[in-house]
N, C-alpha and C positions, 0 to 999 in steps of 0.2 A: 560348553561342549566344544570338544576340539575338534577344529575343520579336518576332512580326510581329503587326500588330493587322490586323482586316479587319473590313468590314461587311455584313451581309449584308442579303436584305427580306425584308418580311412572311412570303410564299408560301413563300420557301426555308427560315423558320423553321419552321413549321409543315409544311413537307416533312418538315425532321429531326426533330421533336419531335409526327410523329401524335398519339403515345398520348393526349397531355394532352386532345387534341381527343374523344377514345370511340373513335379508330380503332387499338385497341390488337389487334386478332388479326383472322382472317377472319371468324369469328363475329359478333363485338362489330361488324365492319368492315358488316356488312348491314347489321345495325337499327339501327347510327347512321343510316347514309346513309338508308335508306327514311323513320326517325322526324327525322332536320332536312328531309329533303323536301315530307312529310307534313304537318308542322308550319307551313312558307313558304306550303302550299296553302291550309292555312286559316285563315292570316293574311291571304291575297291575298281570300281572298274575303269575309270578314270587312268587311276595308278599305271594300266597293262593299254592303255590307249583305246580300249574297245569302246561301244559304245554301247552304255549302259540302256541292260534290260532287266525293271528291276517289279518282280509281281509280288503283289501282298494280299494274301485271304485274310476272313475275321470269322469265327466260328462261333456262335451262342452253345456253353457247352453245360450249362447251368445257371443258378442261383444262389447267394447262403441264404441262411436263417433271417436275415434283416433282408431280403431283396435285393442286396447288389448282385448284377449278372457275371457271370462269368466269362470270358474269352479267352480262346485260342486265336494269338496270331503267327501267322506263318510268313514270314517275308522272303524269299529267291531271289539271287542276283547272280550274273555273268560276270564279278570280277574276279578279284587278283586270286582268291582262298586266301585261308590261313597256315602256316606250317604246323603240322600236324602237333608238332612238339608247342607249338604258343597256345595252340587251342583252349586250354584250359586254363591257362592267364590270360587271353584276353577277353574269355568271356566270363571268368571266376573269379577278377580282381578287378578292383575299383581303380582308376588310376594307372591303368597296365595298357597301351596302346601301340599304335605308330604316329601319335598325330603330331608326338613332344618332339618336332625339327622344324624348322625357320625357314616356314614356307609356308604359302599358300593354302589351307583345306577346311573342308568345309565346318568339322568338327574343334574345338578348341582344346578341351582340357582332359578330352581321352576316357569321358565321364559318361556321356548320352546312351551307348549299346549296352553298357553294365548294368547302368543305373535302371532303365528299362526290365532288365532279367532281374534285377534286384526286388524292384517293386512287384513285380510277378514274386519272386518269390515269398516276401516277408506277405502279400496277400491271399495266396491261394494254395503255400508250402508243395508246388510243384518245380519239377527241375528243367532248366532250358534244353530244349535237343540241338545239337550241333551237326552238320555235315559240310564238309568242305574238300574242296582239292581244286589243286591248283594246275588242274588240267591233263596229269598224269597218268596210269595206270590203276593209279588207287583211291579212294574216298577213302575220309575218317570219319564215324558217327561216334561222338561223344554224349555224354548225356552227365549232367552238370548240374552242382549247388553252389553257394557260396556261404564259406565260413563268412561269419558277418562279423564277431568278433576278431577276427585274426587278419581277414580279409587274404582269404586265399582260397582258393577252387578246392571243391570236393569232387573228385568225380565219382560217380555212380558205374557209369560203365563204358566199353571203348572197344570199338569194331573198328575193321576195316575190309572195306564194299570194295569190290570189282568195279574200278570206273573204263569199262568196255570203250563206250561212247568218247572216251575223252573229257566229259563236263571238265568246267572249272567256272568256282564261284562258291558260293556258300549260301546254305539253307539254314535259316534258326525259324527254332519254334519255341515260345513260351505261352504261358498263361497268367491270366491277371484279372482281377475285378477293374469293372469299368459303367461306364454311360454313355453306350455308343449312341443312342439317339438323340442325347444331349450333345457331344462331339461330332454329331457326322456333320453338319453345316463347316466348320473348322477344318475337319480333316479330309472334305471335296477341294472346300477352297485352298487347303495347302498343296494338296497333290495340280491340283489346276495350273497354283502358281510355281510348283515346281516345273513342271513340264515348261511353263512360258520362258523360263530364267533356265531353262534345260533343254533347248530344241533339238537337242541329238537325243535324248533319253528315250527309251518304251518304259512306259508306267502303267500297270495293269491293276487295277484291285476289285477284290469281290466281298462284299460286306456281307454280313450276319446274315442276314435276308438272301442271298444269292443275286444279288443285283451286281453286271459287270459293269466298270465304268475302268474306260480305254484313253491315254495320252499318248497317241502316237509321235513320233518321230517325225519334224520337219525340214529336217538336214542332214546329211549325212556327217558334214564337218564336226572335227571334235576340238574344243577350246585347244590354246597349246599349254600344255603341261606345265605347270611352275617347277623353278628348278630351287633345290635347298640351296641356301644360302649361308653366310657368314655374319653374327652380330655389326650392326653399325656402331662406329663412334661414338655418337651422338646418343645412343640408344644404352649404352654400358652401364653398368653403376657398380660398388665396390666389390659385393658377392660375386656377380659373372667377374669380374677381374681376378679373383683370387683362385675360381675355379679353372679360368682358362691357365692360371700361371701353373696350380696345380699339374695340368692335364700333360701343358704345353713341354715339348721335347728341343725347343730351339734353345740357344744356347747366350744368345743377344737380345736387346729390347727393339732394334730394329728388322731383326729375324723373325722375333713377336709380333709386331706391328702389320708384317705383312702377313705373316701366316694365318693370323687368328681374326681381322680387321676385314669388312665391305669394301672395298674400292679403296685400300690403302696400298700403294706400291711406294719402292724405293723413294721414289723422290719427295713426296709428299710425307711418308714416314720420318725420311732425315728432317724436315722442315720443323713437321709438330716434336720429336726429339729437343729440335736446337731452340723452340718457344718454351716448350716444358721445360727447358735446365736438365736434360737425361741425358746420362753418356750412351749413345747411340751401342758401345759395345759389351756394356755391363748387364748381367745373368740377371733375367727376369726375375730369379726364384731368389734373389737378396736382398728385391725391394722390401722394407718394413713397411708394415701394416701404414703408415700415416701417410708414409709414401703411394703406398698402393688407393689413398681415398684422395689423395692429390694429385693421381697419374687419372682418374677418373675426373673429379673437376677439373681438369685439364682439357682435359678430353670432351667435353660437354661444351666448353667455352670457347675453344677454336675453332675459326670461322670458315679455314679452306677446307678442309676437310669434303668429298668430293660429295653430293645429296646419293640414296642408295638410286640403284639403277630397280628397273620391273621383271627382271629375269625369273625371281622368285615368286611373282604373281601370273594368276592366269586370267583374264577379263573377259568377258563374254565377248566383247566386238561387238560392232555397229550392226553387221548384218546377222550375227545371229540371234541377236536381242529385237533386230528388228523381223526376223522369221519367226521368235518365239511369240511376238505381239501379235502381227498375223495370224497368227496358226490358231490362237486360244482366244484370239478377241474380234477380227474381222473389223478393226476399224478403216474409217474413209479416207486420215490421211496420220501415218506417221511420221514423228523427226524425231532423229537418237543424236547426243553427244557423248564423246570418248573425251575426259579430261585427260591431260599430259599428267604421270606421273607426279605425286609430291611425296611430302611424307612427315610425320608427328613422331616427336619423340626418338626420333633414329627407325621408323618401321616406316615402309614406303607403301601406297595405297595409292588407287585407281579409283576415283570415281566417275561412273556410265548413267546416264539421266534420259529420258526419253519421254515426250510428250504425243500421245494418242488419240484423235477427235473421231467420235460418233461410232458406228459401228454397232456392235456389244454393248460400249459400256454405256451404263445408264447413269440419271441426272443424277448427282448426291449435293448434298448440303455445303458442304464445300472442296469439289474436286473429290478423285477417286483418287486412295494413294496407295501406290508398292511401293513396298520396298525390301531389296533383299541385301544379303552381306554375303561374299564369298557362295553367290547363288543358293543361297537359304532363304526361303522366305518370311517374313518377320510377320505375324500376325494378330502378337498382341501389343498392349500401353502402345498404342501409335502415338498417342500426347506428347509421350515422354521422348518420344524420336526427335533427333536432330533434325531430319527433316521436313518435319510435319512444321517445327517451328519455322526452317526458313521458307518454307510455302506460305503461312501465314503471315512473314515479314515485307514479303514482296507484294507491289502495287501493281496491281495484275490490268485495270483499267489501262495503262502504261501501253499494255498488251493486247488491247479490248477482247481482251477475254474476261468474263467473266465467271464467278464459282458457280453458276448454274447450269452451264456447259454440260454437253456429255464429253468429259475431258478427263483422262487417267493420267497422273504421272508417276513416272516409275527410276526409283532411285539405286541404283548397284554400288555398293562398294566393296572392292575388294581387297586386302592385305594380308600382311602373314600374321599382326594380331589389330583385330579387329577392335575401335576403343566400347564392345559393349559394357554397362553398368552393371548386367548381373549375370549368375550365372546360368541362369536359364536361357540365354542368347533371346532377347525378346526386342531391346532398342538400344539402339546408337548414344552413345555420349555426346557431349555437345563438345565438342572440341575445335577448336579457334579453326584448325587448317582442314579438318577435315569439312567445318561447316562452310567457311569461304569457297572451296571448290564444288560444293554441290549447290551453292547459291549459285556461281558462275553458270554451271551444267545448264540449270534450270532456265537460265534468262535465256542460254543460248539456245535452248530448244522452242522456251517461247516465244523468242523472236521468229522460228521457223513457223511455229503455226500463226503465228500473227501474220506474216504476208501468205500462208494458205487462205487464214480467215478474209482479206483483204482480196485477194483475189475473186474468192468465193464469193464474197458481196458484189465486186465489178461484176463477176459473171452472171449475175441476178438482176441488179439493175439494166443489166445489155439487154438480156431473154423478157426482161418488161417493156425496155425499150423496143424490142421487134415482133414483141405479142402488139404493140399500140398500134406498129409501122404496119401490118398486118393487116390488121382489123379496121385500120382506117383510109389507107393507102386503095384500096381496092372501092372504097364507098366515093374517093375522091375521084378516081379514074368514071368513076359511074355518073358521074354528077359531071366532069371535064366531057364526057364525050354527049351528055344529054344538051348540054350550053353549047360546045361547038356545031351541034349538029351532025354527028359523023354517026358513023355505023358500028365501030367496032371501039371498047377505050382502049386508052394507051395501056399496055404491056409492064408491069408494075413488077415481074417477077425477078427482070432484071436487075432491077434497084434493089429490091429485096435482097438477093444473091448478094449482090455487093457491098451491101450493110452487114450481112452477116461475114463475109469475108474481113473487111474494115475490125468487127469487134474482135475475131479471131487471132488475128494480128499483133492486136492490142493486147490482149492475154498471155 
């Protein structure tokens, strides 16, 4: 029998092969959709500097025939809108975003809001409702399917609302089979740890049942915005080189070099030029192909080349990772680390580490662990985390801390591509630079709670020491003035006073 070969798109891949997406059961099927929707919200508002308010209902709107429930969810947010003319590609095409630029966000492959309305749709054959505007005069309500085979927006139908008010942001509604009782534990604690990892955010949601549950806002400050950026050096490989030479309008390889390059200027251009053997003046677009995969190992193998700078990243900060701890956990003593920029593979990355005692959190088996990337929070295979392992690497006695502690640590990384293993953004890659710096992170924060811990013990010992001086001081003065024969004892409150002054000191 003779093989038939066939081809299929985007959408209809990704019809057959959910799971890789997080849409792997009706459970897992919620808190994707809710946490890529959630996640678009406060990227949209982000984008316009506001600070995101972003509310999500869940509505029991039936049953099928086998018992899976039905839901309507509804998610609102204050950002950026959509232009009325993308509306029905970005919510009717797989693959069709703003996220594809070299920069910082939260989203990676332009896949999570579709993919969402996707699953809604192949399970309950309803269509996403759209509304959006970008603050104007006018709203758009769309009302949408998706060609699965073609992978291209149907619409169904297309209004346009009097926006009196002014709104801007965007409201979508789909439906979908789900297990939201099996999910809700998952989808409290992602929205929990979004707000902690989001202290400027309002997170409102109201489940099946009508129960509100509120993450207010602990700061006004808003992260600073990452700025797009340019491929690194380091980071090139043959394809991006033939596309840039394609695209590129310079007329030189040193006009190239700077135009298209990270942190490549004149001088450091003419340099890797005159190592590579390149005539600094000859026309990008004549390199041959063999050329062009030797102007990239070139490229990978020089050493000045300047590392990328953080312009492109946006990092929580020390204080507002430390208002988001605050805010959602109420512990007794925290310390946060900001590592100095590095970066893998030509993508530069920030890793933020922060260690938490008492409070909220409660005792666990070994340490409580966050961890977020590009302020997502990561909640499942914590195993397979980079960081999980180098929590487990490190000799924490070292530190006398122990894993029985009520002690959280919390690990941030942020870049413009993040090294996750799959596509459902679930855990961190183990990768040499990025795991050294969040070992670093980590020692540096436990060395903060180790002289908290350390102190705390002094101040324990001291307050036994003056419950003793106490209790017995006063029995001695009673017994001093019954031997001397006097009338009144010696005055013990003074010493007292002054012991405690002495310990205070000392602290």
């Amino acid at each position: 029998m003779a093989q038939t070969f066939e081809e299929i798109g985007v959408a209809d891949f990704f019809y057959r092969n959910r799971d890789i997406a997080g849409f792997t059961s009706p459970s897992r099927a919620v808190f994707s959709a809710i946490r890529e929707l959630v996640e678009n919200s406060l990227d949209a508002a982000e984008d316009v500097g506001a600070l995101p308010d972003v509310r999500v209902w869940m509505f029991k709107k039936g049953e099928t025939t086998s018992g899976v429930s039905i839901y309507k969810v509804r998610v609102e947010d204050n950002g950026s809108g959509v232009p009325p003319q993308s509306i029905p590609s970005a919510f009717g095409k797989v693959l069709f975003g703003s996220k594809f630029k070299l920069r910082q966000a939260r989203g990676t492959f332009g896949l999570g809001g579709t993919m969402a309305i996707l699953y809604g749709q192949i399970t309950t054959n309803k269509p996403v409702k759209v509304i959006s505007s970008a603050g104007g005069p006018k709203a758009f309500a769309y009302k949408l399917m998706i060609d699965v085979e073609r992978n291209r927006p149907i619409v169904l139908s297309r209004k346009v609302l009097n926006n009196g008010s002014g709104w801007r942001g965007t409201i979508i509604e789909l439906h979908l089979e789900g297990d939201y009782l099996r999910a809700m534990p998952k989808v409290l604690e992602y929205l929990k740890q979004t707000a902690l990892v989001n202290p400027h955010a309002n997170i409102t949601f109201v489940d099946p049942k009508g129960r509100l549950y509120v993450f207010s806002k602990a700061t006004e400050d808003v992260p600073r915005p990452p700025k797009e950026t340019k491929p690194h050096p380091y980071g090139v490989d043959v394809e991006l080189l033939q596309r840039l030479i394609r695209a590129t309008n310079c007329r030189n390889m040193l006009d190239f070099l700077r135009a298209h390059f990270h942190r490549v200027g004149e001088v450091m251009a003419k340099r890797f030029l005159e190592s590579a053997g390149l005539d600094a003046l000859r026309d990008p677009r004549s390199l041959t192909h063999d050329e062009v995969v030797q102007l990239s190992q070139e490229m990978k193998s020089f050493k000045w080349f300047l590392p990328p700078d953080a312009s492109c990243l946006s990092p929580l900060g020390e204080e507002l990772l430390r208002a988001g701890i605050a805010k959602e956990l109420r512990p007794e003593f925290i310390a946060v680390c900001q590592r100095k920029p590095s970066a893998y593979s030509g993508h530069p990355f920030i890793v933020e580490c922060a260690m938490a005692y008492g409070g909220d959190i409660p005792k666990a088996e070994y340490f409580t662990l966050y961890r977020f990337a590009n302020r997502i929070p990561l909640l499942y295979d914590e195993a397979s985390d980079v960081s999980f392992k180098v929590i487990r690497s490190i000799n924490w006695s070292r530190y006398k801390i122990s894993s029985d502690m009520p002690i959280a640590i919390f690990v941030h990384i942020c870049s413009t591509k993040v090294p996750y293993k799959t596509i459902g953004k679930e855990f961190i890659a183990d990768r040499q630079e990025v795991k050294r710096e969040i070992l670093f992170g980590i020692r540096e924060v436990a060395r903060q709670v180790q002289r908290f811990l350390s102190k705390r013990e002094k101040a324990e010992r001291q307050r036994k020491r003056l419950n003793v001086f106490a209790k017995y001081l006063t029995k001695i003065a009673q017994f001093s003035k019954e031997l001397a024969k006097k009338e009144k004892p010696p005055n013990v409150e003074r010493l007292l006073k002054k012991l405690k002054e002495i310990d205070l000191e000392a602290n």
